[in-house]
Each structure stands twice: as structure tokens, then as C-alpha cells.
Residue, then its C-alpha position, 0 to 999 in steps of 0.5 A: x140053906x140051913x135053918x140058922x141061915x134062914x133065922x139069921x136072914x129073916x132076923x135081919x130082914x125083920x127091922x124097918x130101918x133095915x128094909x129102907x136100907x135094902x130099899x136104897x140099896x136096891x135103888x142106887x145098886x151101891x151106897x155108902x154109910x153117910x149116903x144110906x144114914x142121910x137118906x134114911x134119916x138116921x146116924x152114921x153110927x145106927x146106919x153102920x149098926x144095921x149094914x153090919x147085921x145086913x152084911x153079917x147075914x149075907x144080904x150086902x156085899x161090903x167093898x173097902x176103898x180107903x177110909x170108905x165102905x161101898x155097899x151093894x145087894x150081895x151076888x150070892x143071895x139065894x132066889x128065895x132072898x131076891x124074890x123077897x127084895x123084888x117086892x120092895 
């Protein structure tokens, strides 16, 4: 992995509200927005912010259906990022 994908990941690993999202996430395995931003307690737009920066850093997976976005814990996360989620 490359450094610039490393600082991007720990970037994005480095917020709270984005830890409860994994969190939630790694709990229910799949999630919308409106699910994540209630149980999280935060807006829908906030929530929409920090699944884009999750998503951006290849940590979730995002699935269009429609008007709705499924998001789930991407397949593709090296062991190091899964060892890291595995403590949450």
C-alpha cells in the first residue's frame, strides 16, 4: 500500500463520528444514510459528508438502488484495516 493510501485511510479513520459509522456498519453489515445518521445522532447531510470520505478512502463499499445508497464494510480492505476494525 502506498503512503498516500495509508494517510488517506488513517485520515479517515481519525474522526469520531466516523469510527460510530464503522461501528454501526460493522454491526448491521449494511446501512443507509438515514439508518447510520439516526443511530449516530447526527444530519443526514453530516452522515452523507463522512460515508463519502469513508467510501473515498476504500473503507465502505457504496451500492445505488434507486433513490437509496446501501453502504457496507468494503471487500477489498487490506488485513491491516480489518485487524484495525476488528477492535471496534
Amino acid at each position: 500500500m502506498k503512503e498516500k493510501e495509508l494517510e488517506k485511510i488513517f485520515k479517515a479513520l481519525g474522526n469520531r463520528r466516523r469510527l460510530l459509522i464503522l461501528i454501526f456498519i460493522k454491526k448491521r453489515k449494511k446501512a443507509n444514510v438515514g439508518e447510520i445518521s439516526e443511530a449516530i445522532k447526527l444530519s443526514f447531510k453530516s452522515t452523507s459528508r463522512h460515508l463519502s470520505i469513508l467510501v473515498s478512502a476504500g473503507i465502505l463499499e457504496k451500492d445505488q438502488f434507486g433513490l437509496f445508497s446501501i453502504y457496507s464494510l468494503s471487500e477489498e480492505m487490506g488485513d491491516m484495516l480489518k485487524r484495525i476494525l476488528s477492535s471496534l
